[in-house]
N, C-alpha and C positions, 0 to 999 in steps of 0.2 A: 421861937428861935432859941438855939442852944445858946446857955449861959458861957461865953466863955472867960471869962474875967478868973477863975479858979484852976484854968489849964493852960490857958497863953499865958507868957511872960517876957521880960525885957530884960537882960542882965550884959550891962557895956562887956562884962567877963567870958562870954558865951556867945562865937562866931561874931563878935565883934557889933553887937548888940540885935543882933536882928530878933524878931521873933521869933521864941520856940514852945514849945509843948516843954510846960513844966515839972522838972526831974528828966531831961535828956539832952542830947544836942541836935535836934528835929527839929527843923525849921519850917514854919509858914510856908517861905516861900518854898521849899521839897516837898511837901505836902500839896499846895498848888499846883505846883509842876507836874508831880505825877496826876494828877484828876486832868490836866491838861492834857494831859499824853495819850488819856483814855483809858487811865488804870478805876479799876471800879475802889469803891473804899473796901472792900473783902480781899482785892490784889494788892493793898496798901497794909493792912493789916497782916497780912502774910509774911510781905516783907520786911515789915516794921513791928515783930511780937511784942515790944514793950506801950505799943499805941492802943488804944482801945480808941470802938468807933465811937465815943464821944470826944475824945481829943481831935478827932480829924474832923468832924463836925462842930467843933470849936474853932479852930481853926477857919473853917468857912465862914460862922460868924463873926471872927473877930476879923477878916478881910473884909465884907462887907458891912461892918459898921464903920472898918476905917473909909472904905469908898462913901457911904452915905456924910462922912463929916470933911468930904474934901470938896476945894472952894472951885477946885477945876479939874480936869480929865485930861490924858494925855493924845489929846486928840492926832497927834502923828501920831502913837503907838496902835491907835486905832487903823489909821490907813484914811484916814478921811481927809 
């Protein structure tokens, strides 16, 4: 699993703390979004020249290590 710890970051200064890819204002969650939509990471890096695909694979890891450290799931957001 990609290290992300050296590419994600947290700064309350920067879209009002959310996560982003470090040195931009690239957010986790637009990053997410677009792989949700069906963008591949080659149509994400096209869009985004300043990302390299380890940032956006950072990214992936640092969502799912936040989901493995959470104590519940949004189980309405799921539909169940």
């Amino acid at each position: 699993m990609t290290e992300w710890r050296n590419r994600i970051t947290v700064d309350p200064e920067v879209l009002v703390g959310k996560p982003i890819v470090r040195g931009t204002r690239i957010s986790v969650e637009l990053l997410l979004d677009r792989l949700g939509d069906g963008w591949s990471i080659e149509q994400i890096l096209d869009a985004y020249p300043r990302l390299s695909r380890d940032d956006v694979l950072a990214a992936i890891s640092f969502v799912s290590e936040v989901f493995r450290e959470e104590r519940f799931i949004a189980v309405a957001k799921a539909g169940v």
